[in-house]
C-alpha positions as CSV (number, residue, x, y, z in Angstrom):
1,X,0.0,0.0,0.0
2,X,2.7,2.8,0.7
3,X,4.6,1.5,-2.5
4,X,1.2,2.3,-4.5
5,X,0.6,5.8,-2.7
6,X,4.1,6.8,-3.6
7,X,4.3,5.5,-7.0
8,X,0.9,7.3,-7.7
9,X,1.0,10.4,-5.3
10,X,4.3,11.2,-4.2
11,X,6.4,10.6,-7.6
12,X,3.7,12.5,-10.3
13,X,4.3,15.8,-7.5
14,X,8.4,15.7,-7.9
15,X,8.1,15.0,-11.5
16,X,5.8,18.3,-11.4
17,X,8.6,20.1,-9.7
18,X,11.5,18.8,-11.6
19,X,9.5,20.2,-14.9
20,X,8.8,23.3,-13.2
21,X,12.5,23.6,-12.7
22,X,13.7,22.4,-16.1
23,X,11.1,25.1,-17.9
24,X,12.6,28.0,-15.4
25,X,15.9,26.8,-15.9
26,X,15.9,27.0,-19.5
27,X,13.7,30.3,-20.0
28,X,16.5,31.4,-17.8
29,X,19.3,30.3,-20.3
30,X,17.8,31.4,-23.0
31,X,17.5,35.2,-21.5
32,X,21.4,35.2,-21.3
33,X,22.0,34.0,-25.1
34,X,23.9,36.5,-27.1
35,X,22.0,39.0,-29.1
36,X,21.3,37.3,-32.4
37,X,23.8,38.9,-34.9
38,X,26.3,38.3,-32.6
39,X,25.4,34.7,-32.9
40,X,25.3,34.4,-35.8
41,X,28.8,36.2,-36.1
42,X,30.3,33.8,-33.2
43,X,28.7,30.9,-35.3
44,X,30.3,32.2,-38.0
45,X,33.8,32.6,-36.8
46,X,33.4,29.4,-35.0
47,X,33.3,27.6,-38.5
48,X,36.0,29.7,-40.0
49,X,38.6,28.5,-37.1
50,X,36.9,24.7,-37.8
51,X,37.4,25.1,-42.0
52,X,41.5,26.4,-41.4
53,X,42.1,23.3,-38.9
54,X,40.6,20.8,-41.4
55,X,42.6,22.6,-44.3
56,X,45.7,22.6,-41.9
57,X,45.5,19.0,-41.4
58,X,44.4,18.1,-44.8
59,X,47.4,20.2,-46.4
60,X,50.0,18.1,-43.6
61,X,48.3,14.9,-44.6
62,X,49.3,15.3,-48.3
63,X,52.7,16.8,-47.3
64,X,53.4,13.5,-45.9
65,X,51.9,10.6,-48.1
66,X,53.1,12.4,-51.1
67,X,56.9,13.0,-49.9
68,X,56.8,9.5,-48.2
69,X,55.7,7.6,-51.5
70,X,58.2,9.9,-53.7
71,X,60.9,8.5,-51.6
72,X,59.7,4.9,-51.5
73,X,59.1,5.5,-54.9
74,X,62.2,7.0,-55.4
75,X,64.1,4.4,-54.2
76,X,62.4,1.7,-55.5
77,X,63.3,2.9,-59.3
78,X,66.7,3.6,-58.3
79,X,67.3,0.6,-57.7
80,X,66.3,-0.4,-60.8
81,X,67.4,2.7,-63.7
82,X,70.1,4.2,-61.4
83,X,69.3,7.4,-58.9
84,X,70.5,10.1,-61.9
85,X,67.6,8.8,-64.4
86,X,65.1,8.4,-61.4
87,X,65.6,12.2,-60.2
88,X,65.9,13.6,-63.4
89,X,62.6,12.3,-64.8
90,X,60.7,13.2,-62.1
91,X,61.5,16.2,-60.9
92,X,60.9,17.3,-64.6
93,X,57.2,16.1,-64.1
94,X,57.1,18.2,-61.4
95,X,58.3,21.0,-62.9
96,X,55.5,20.6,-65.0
97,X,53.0,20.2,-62.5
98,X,54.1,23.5,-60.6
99,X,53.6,25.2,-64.3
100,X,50.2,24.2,-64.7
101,X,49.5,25.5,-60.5
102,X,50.0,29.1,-62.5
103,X,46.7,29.1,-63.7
104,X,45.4,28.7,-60.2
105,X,47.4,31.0,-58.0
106,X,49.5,33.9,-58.7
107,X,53.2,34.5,-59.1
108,X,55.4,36.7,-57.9
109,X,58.3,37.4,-60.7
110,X,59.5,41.1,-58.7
111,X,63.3,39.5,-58.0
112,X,66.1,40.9,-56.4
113,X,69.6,40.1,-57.7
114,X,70.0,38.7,-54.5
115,X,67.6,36.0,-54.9
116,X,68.3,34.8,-58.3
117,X,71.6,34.5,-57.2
118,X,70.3,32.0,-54.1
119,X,67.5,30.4,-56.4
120,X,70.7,28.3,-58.4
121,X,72.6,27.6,-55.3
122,X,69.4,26.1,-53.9
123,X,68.6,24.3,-57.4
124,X,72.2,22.6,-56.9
125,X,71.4,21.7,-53.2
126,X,68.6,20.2,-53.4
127,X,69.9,18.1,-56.5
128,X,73.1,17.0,-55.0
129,X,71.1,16.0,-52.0
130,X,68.2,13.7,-53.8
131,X,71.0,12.5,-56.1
132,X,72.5,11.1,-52.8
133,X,70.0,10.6,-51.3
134,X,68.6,8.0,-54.1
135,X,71.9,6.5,-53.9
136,X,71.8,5.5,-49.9
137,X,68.3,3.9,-51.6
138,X,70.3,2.0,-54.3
139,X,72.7,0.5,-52.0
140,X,70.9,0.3,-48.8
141,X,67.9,-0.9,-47.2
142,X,65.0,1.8,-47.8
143,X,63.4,1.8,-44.2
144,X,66.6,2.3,-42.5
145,X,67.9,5.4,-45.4
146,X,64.3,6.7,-44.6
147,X,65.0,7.3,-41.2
148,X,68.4,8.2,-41.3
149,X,67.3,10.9,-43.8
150,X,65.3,12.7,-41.0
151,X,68.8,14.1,-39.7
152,X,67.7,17.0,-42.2
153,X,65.7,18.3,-39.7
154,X,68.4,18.1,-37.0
155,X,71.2,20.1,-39.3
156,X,68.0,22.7,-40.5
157,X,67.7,23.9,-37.3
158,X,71.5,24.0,-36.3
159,X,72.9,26.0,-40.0
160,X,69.1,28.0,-38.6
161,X,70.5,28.3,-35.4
162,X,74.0,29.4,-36.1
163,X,73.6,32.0,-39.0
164,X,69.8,33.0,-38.5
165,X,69.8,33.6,-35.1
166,X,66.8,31.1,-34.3
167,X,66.7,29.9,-30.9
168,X,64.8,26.2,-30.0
169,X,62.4,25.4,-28.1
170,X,62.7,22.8,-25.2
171,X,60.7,20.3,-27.6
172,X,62.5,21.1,-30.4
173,X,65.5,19.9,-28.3
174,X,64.3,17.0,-27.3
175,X,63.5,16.0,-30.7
176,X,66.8,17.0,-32.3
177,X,68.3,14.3,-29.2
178,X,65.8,11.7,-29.8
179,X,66.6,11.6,-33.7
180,X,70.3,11.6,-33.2
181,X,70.0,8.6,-30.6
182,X,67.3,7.0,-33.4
183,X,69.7,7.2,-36.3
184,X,72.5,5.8,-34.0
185,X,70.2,3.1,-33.4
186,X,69.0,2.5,-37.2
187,X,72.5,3.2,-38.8
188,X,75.2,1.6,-37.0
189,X,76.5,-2.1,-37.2
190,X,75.9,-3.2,-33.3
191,X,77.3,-6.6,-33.7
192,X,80.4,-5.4,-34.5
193,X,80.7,-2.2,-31.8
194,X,81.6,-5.5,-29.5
195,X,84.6,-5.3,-31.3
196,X,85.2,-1.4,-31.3
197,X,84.6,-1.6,-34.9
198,X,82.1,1.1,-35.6
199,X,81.0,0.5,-39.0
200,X,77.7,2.6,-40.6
201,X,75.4,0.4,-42.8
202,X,75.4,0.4,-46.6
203,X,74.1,3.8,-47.6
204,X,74.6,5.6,-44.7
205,X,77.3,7.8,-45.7
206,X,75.3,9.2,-48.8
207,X,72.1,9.8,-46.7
208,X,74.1,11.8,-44.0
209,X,75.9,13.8,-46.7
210,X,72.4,14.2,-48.0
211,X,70.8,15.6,-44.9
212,X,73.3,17.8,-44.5
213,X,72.5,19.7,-47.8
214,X,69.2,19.2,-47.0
215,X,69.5,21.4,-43.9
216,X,71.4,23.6,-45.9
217,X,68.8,24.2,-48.7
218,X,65.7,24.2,-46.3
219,X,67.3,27.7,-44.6
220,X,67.9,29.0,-48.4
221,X,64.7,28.3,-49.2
222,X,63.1,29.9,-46.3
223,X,64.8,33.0,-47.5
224,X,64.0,33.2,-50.8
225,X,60.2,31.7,-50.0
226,X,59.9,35.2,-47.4
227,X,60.5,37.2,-50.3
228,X,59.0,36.0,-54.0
229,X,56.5,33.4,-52.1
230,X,56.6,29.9,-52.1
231,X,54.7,29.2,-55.8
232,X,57.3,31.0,-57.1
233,X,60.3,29.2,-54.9
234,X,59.0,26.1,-56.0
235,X,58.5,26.9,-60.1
236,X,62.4,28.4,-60.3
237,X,63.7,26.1,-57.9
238,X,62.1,23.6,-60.3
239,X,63.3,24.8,-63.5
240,X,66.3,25.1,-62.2
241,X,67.0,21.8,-60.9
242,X,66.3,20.8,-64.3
243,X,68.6,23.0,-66.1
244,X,71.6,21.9,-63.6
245,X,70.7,17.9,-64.1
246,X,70.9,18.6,-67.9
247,X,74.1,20.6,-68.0
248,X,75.7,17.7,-65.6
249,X,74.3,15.2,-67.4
250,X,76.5,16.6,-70.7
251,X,79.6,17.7,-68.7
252,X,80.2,14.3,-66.5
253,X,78.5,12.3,-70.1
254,X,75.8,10.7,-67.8
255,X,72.4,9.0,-70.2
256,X,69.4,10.6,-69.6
257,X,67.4,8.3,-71.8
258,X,64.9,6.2,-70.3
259,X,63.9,4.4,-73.9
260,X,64.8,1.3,-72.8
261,X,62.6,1.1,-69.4
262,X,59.3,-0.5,-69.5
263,X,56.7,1.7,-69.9
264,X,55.1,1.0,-66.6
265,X,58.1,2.4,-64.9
266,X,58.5,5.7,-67.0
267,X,54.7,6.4,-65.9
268,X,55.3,5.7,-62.0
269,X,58.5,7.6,-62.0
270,X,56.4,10.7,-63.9
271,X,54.0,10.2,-61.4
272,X,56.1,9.9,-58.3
273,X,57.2,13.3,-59.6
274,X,53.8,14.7,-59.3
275,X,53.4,13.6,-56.0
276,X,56.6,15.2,-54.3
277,X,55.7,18.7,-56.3
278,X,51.9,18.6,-55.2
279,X,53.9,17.4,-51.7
280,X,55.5,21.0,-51.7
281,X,52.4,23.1,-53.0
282,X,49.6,21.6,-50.2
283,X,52.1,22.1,-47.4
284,X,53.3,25.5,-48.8
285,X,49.5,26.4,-49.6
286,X,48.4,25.0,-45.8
287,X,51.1,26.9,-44.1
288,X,50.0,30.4,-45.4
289,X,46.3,29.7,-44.8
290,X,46.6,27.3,-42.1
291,X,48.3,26.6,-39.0
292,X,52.4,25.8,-38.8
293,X,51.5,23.8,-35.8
294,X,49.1,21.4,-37.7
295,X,51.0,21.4,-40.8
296,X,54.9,21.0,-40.2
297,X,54.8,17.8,-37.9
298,X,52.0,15.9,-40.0
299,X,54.0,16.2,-42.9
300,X,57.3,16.1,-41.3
301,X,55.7,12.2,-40.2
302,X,56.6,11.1,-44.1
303,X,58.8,8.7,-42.8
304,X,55.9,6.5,-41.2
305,X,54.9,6.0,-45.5
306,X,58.3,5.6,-46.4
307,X,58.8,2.8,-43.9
308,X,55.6,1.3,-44.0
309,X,55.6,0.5,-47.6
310,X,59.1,-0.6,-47.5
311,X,58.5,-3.3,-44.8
312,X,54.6,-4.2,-46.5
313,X,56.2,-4.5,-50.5
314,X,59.8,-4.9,-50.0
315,X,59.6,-7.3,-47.5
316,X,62.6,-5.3,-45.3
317,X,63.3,-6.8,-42.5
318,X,64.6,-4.5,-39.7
319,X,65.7,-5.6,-36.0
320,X,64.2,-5.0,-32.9
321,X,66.4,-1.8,-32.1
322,X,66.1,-0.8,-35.7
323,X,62.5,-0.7,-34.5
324,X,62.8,1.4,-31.4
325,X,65.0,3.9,-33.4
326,X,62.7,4.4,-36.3
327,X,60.1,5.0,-33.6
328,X,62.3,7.9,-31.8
329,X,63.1,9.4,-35.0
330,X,59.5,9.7,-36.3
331,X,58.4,11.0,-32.5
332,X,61.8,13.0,-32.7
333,X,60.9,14.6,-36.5
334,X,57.5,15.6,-35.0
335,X,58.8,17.2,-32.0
336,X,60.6,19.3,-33.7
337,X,58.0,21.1,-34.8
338,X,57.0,22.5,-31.7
């Protein structure tokens, strides 16, 4: 009986109350909502920050599957037509590609003799370094070049450092450590260290060398990118990459041709080309309408592609503190971006 009375007398009166509350409650809220135009203008900015982080992460995203499959890709063919052929061919498809982004964003051609004096030097930089790069991939094992190439960001940040005047941050520092311990991890022969004979792995000599130039043209860049913009860094860095592979290809009598590679081949290494040029324009395009924060260390992750695709189609097989250092590189690369 007192069960019934409260389920039928004592229960209906709270429910009344809670309602009553809820309705005050809520006509309460609603008289401290923002006029509506400012709403609608909160609303409105609200999306705008949501559209730039989606861009932002969409523009690192493609920074770092297309630079990670050019340098599996990269590799791959090296192996197979040699590093000169491999670099030559598709950096000429991207040059192409970065002609046809005329039509869709503007160029800046107002050039100082200074910067067509550091646009060359950069073109030879950044050949030298893929050249060599490509090489540690024709004579080593793709993962481990992959992450030994990420000491690019470690020497960017010291030549930035030294003759910029850039200062790092505490994460930056810690990622600079943790890719330097990572390579030493990936690189180095530790079977034979029980001997005090420190030997570096096929390939790892031309991939340091690489990064090194790497670090070197990244700070040129920056320079020239500040004043003509970075469609415009990217179309005469381009062209004249090409122009410096073309005029070494005739002094040092190195073949261009590619007439005797199957077909299937010429159109990958045309198309790994693409990539790596539409690599540069989404990142350069997300960093000056996104957020540096989002951008850099998504795309900076291209080693995670590189790596993964190596170990899934080339069957590499890496050892256990091979592992852990490709790890602290990757988390190391990313840091620095902070």
């Amino acid at each position: 009986m007192n069960a019934v009375f409260f389920s039928r007398t004592i229960v209906p009166v709270r429910q009344q109350i809670l309602h009553s509350c809820t309705v005050d409650r809520i006509s309460h809220l609603q008289s401290l909502q923002y006029p509506d135009h400012l709403s609608k203008k909160f609303r409105k900015v609200y999306t705008k920050r949501m559209s730039v982080i989606i861009q932002s992460i969409l523009a690192g995203l493609g920074g770092m599957f297309g630079w990670g499959l050019y340098d599996f890709f990269g590799g791959l063919f090296s192996k197979r037509i040699g590093n000169f052929k491999t670099f030559f061919w598709s950096q000429l498809a991207g040059l192409v590609f970065a002609i046809l982004l005329i039509f869709a964003f503007a160029i800046n051609l107002n050039i100082s003799t200074s910067i067509a004096i550091l646009i060359p030097v950069a073109s030879i930089l950044y050949s030298a370094a893929y050249l060599l790069f490509f090489k540690g991939f024709e004579l080593g094992n793709v993962s481990i070049i992959s992450a030994t190439m990420n000491l690019w960001a470690v020497f960017t940040m010291v030549f930035a450092f030294i003759f910029l005047g850039q200062r790092l941050s505490t994460f930056q520092f810690l990622g600079v450590l943790m890719i330097i311990a990572g390579v030493a991890l990936v690189s180095l022969k530790w079977s034979d260290i029980k001997d005090r004979d420190i030997k570096l792995l096929t390939g790892i000599k031309e991939t340091i060398l690489a990064a090194l130039l790497f670090g070197i043209f990244w700070n040129l860049s920056e320079i020239v990118s500040e004043q003509i913009g970075w469609l415009s860094t990217t179309l005469f860095v381009k062209i004249g990459i090409v122009l410096f592979m073309l005029i070494f290809s005739l002094l040092a009598n190195r073949e261009l041709s590619v007439a005797q590679t199957p077909p299937n081949i010429k159109m990958m290494i045309l198309f790994a080309g693409v990539l790596e040029a539409a690599a540069v324009a989404l990142v350069n395009w997300g960093l000056t309408i996104g957020d540096a924060i989002l951008v850099t260390p998504i795309a900076s992750a291209l080693s995670i592609v590189t790596i993964t695709m190596a170990v899934i189609f080339l069957k590499e097989k890496i050892s256990t503190l091979q592992g852990i250092g490709m790890i602290m590189v990757i988390t190391g690369i990313v840091l620095t971006a902070f």
